[in-house]
Kinemage of the C-alpha trace (Angstrom):
@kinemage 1
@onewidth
@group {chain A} dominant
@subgroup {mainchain}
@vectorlist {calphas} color= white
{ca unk a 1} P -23.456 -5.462 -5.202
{ca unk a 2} L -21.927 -6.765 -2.244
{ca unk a 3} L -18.786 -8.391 -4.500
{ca unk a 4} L -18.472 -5.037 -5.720
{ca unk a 5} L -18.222 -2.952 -3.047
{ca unk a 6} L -15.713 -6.176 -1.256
{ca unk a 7} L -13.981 -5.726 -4.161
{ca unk a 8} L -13.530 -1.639 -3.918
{ca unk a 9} L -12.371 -2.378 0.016
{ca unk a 10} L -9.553 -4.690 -1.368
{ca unk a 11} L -8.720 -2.173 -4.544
{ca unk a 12} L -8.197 0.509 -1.747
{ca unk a 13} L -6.158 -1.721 0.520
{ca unk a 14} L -3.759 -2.482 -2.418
{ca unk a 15} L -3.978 1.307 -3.092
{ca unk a 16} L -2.732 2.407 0.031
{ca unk a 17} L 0.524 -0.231 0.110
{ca unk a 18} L 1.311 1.369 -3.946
{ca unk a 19} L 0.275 5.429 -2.887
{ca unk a 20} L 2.670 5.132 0.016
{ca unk a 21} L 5.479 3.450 -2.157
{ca unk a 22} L 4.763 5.712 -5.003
{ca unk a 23} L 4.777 8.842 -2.466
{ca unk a 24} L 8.306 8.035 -1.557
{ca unk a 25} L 9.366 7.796 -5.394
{ca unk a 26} L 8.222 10.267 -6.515
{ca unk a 27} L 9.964 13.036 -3.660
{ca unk a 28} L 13.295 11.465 -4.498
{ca unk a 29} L 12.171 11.949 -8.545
{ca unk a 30} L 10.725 15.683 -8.105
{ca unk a 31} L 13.389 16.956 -5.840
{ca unk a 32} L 16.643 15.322 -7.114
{ca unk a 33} L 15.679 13.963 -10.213
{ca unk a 34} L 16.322 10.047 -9.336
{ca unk a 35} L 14.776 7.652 -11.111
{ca unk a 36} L 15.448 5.352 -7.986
{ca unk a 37} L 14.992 1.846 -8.738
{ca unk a 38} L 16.279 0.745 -5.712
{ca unk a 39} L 13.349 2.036 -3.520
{ca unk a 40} L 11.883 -1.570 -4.040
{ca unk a 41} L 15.023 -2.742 -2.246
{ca unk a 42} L 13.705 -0.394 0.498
{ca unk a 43} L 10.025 -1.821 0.871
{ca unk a 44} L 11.857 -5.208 0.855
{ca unk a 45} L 14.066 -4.239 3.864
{ca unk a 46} L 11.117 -2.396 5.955
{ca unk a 47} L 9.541 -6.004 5.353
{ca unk a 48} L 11.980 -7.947 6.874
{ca unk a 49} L 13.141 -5.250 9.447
{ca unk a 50} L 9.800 -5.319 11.102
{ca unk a 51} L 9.560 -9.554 10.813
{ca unk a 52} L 12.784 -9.849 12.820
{ca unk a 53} L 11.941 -7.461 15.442
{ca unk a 54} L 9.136 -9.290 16.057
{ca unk a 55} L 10.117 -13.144 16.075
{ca unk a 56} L 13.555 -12.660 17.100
{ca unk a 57} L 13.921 -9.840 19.617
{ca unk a 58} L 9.870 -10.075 19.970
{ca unk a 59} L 9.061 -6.534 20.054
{ca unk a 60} L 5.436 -5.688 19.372
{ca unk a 61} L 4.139 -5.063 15.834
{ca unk a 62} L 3.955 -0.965 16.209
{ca unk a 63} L 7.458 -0.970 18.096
{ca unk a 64} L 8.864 -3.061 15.390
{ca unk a 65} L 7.395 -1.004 13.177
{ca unk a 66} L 8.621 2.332 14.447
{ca unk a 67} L 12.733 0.569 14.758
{ca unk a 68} L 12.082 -0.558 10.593
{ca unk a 69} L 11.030 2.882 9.760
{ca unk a 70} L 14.483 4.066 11.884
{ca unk a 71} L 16.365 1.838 9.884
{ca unk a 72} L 15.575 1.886 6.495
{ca unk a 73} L 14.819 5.615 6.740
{ca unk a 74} L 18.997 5.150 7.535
{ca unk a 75} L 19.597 3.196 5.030
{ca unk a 76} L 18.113 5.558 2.214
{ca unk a 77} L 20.531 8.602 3.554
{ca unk a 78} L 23.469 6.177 3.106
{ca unk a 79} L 22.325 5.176 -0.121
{ca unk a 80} L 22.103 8.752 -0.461
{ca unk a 81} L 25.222 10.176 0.980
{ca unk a 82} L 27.348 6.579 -0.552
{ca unk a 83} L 26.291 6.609 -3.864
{ca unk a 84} L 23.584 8.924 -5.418
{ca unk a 85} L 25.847 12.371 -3.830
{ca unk a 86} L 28.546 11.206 -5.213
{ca unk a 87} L 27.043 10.851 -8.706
{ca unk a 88} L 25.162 14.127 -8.888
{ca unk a 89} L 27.601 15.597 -11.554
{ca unk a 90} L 28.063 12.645 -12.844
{ca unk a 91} L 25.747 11.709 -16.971
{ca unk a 92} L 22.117 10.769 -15.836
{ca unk a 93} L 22.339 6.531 -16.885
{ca unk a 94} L 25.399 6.214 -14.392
{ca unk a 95} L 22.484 7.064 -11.306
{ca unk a 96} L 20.421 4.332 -12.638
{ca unk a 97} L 22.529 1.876 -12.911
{ca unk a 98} L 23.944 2.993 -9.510
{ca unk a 99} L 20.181 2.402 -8.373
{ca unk a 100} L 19.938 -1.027 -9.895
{ca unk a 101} L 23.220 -2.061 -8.676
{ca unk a 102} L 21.838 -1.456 -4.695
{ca unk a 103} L 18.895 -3.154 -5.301
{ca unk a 104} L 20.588 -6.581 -6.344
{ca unk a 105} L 22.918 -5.783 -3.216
{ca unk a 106} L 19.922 -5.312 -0.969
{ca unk a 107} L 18.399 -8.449 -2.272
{ca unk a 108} L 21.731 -10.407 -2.362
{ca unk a 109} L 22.292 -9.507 0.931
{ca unk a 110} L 18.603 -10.137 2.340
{ca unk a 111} L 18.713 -13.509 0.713
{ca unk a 112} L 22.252 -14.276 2.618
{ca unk a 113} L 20.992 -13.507 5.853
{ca unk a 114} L 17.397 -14.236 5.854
{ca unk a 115} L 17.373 -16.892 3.412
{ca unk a 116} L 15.116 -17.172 -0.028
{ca unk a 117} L 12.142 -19.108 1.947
{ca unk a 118} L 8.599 -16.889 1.640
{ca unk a 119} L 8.123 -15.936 5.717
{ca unk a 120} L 4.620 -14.909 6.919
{ca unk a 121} L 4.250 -11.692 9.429
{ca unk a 122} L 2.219 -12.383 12.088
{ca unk a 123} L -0.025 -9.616 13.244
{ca unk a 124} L -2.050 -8.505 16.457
{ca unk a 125} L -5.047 -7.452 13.663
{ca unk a 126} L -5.620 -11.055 12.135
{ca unk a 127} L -9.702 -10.935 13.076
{ca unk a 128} L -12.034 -11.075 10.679
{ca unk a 129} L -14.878 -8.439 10.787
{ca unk a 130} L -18.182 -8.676 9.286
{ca unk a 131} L -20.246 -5.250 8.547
{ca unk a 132} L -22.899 -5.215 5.976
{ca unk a 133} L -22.141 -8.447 4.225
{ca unk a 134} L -18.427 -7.106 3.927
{ca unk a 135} L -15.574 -9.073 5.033
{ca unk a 136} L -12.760 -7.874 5.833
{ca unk a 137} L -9.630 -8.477 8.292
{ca unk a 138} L -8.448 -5.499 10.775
{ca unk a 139} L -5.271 -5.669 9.247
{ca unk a 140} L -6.749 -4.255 6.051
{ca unk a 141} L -8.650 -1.876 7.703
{ca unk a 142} L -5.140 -0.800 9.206
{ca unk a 143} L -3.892 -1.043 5.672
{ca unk a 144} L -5.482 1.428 4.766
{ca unk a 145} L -5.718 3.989 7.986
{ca unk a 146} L -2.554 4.065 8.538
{ca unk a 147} L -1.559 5.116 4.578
{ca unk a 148} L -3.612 7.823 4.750
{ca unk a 149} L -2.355 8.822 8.756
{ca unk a 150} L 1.337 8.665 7.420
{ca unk a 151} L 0.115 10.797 3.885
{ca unk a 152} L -1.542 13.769 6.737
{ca unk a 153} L 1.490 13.859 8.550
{ca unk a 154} L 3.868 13.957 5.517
{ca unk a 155} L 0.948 16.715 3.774
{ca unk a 156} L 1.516 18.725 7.867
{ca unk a 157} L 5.497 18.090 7.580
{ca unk a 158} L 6.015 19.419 4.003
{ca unk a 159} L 3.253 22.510 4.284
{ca unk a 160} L 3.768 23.563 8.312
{ca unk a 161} L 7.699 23.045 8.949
{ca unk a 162} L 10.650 25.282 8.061
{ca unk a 163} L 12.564 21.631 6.837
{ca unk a 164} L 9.387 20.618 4.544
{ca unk a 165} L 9.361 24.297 3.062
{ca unk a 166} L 12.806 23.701 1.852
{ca unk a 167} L 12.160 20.449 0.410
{ca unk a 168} L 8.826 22.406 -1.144
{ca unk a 169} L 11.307 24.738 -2.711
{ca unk a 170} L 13.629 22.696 -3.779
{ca unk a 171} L 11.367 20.387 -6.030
{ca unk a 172} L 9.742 24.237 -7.484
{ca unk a 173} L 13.030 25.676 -8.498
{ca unk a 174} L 16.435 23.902 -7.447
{ca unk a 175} L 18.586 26.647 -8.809
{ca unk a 176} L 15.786 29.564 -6.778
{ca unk a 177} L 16.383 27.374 -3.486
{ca unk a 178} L 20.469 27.578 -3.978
{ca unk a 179} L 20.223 31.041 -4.718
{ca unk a 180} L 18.260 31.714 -1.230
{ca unk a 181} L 21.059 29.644 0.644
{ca unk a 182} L 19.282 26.388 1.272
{ca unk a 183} L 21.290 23.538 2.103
{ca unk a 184} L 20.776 21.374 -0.577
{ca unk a 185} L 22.611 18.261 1.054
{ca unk a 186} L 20.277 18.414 4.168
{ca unk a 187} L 17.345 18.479 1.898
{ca unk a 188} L 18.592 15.300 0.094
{ca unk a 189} L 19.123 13.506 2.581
{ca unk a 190} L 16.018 14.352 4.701
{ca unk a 191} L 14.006 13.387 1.012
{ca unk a 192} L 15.559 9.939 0.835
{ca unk a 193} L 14.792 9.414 4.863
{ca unk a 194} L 11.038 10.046 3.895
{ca unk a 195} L 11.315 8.231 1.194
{ca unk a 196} L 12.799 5.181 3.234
{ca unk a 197} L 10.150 5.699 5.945
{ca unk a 198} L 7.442 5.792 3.943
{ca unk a 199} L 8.705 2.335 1.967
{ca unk a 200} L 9.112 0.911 5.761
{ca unk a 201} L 5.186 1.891 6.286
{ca unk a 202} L 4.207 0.377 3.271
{ca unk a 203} L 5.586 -2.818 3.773
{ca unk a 204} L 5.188 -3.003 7.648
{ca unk a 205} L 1.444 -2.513 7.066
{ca unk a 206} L 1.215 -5.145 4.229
{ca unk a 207} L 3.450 -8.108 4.882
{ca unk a 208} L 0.853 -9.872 7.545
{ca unk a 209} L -1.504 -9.764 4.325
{ca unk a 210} L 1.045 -10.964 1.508
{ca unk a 211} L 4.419 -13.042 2.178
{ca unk a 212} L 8.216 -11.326 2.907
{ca unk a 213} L 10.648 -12.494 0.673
{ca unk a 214} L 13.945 -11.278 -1.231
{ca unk a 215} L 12.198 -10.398 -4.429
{ca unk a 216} L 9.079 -8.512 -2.696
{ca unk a 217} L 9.919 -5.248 -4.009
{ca unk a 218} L 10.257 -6.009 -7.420
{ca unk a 219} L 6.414 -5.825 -8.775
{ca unk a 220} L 5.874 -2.759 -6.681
{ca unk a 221} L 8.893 -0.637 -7.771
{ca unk a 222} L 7.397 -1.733 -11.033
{ca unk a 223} L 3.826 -0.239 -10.284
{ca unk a 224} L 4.953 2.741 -8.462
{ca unk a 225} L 7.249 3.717 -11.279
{ca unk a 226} L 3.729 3.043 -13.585
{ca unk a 227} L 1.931 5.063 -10.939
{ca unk a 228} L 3.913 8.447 -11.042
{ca unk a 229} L 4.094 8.300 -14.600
{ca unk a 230} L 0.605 8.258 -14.595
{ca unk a 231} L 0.213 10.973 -11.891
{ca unk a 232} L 2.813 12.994 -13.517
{ca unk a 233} L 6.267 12.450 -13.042
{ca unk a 234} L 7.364 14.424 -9.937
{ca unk a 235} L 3.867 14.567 -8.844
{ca unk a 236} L 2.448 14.114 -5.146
{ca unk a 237} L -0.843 14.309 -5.666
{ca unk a 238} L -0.358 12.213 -8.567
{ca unk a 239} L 1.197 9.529 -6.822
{ca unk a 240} L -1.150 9.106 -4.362
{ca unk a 241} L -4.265 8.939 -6.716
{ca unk a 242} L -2.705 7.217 -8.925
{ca unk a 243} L -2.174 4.635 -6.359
{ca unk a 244} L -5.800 4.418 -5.855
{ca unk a 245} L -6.464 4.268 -9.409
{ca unk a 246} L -4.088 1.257 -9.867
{ca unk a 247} L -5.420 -0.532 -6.675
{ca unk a 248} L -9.088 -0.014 -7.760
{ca unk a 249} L -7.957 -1.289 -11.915
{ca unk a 250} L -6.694 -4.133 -10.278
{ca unk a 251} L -9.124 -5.789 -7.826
{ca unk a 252} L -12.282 -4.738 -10.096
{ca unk a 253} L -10.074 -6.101 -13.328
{ca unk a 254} L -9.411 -9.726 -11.531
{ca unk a 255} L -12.596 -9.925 -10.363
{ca unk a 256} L -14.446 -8.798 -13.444
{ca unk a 257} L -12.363 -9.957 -16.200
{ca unk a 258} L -9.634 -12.304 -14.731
{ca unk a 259} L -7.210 -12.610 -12.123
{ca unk a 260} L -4.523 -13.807 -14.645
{ca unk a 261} L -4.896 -10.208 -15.875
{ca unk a 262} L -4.510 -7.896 -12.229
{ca unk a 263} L -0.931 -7.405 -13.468
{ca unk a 264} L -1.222 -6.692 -17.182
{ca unk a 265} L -3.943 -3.917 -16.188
{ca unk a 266} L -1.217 -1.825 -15.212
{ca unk a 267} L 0.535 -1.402 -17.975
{ca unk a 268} L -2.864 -1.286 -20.192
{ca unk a 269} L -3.726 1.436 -17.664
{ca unk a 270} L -0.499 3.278 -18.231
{ca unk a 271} L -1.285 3.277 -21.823
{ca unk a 272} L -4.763 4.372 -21.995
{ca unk a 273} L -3.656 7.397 -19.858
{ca unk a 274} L -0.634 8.269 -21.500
{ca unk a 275} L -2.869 7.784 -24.605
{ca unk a 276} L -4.843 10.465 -23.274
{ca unk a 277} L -2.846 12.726 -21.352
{ca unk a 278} L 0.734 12.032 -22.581
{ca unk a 279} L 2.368 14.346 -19.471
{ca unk a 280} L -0.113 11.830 -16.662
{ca unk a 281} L -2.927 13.338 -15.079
{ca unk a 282} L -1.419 15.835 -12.510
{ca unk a 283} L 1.297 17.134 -15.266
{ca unk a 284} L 0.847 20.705 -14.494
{ca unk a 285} L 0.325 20.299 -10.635
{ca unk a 286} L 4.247 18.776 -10.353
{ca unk a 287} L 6.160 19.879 -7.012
């Protein structure tokens, strides 16, 4: 029993890192129709951002934190206002490619200046806590607290501001929102600075647990696109159980069936869902 329930802690800790990624996706998807591939690019950056404020200009980990989330959330309006504006009129493949296009950039360019060596985060939260037989690091405990702080702030920002309202109406009817005069270039931009911030969260939080490298984002762009197409393309709730649902398939799958499989049960998930539900689970709930 006590496996078990160890093995739900880590499934929710891996849950977190994809809900937060998947979050991000799946504004720039609902509001602006982006398939944006080069959010991985994004984690990747947030990664590294918040390594070298902490060994090189030694900031502390929730200072370097808040200067990565600065960034990248910068980043993502460039990318917005650079490449994705310009494209808006433009056939729907030329955006993707667009997409994939920044995300070897991003990497090229990480790899250039950082180097292609795996680098470690360190992290104030590195002791191990025992309660109940469970073991488990602070720094997963964070993992998880802070996903689901940033999701009640983004849940307050989106339902109790003037700003989220119009990103709220924009994703329900784009052609309603122009009508009523809403600016739709401030709303793009503001959705692809949430969407960098919350990639700059996710990795922040999970880098002293994995590695930072160039190719970090690649597997989770990967599972976050699986995730809101299994939450329903476009969907936020979606996303974010979804994320859970793939975190949970994949620590209970490697430890019940094999860990040579946590990565296959993805895509087997994906299937047996779209099997069942062809439009994902929160179809009819899309914003």
């Amino acid at each position: 029993m006590d496996v078990l329930f160890q093995q739900i802690l880590n499934g929710l800790t891996v849950g977190s890192v994809y809900s937060l990624v998947a979050l991000g996706l799946t504004l720039v998807y609902g509001i602006l129709h982006v398939p944006n591939f080069a959010h991985g690019a994004l984690y990747m950056m947030g990664g590294y951002i918040t390594l070298i404020a902490m060994t090189s200009l030694g900031l502390h980990y929730w200072l370097a934190i808040f200067c990565s989330i600065i960034v990248v959330a910068l980043l993502a309006v460039l990318m917005e206002r650079l490449v994705f504006h310009p494209l808006r009129e433009a056939p729907p493949i030329h955006d993707k490619i667009a997409a994939i296009g920044i995300l070897l950039f991003l990497e090229a360019f990480a790899q250039l200046v950082w180097g292609a060596d795996y680098r470690r985060m360190p992290t104030p939260y590195g002791e191990v806590i025992n309660v109940f037989g469970l073991t488990f690091t602070m720094q997963r405990l964070l993992v998880i607290l802070g996903a689901v702080v940033s999701m009640i702030l983004l849940y307050i920002f989106l339902k109790k501001t003037i700003i989220g309202a119009t990103i709220i109406a924009m994703s329900q009817n784009r052609e309603g929102a122009f009508l009523m005069g809403i600016n739709s270039n401030r709303v793009a931009m503001m959705t692809f600075a949430i969407s960098g911030a919350l990639a700059a969260i996710a990795a922040s939080l999970a880098s002293p647990i994995n590695l930072v490298f160039p190719g970090m984002g690649h597997l989770v762009i990967l599972k976050a696109f699986v995730i809101i197409i299994i939450g329903g393309m476009g969907s936020i709730p979606g996303a974010i159980i979804g994320g859970y649902i793939l975190g949970l398939a994949e620590s209970l799958g490697a430890t019940y069936i094999s860990s040579n499989y946590s990565d296959v049960i993805a895509f087997a998930l994906l299937v047996i869902i779209l099997t069942v539900k062809p439009n994902g689970l929160f179809a009819k709930g899309v914003h």
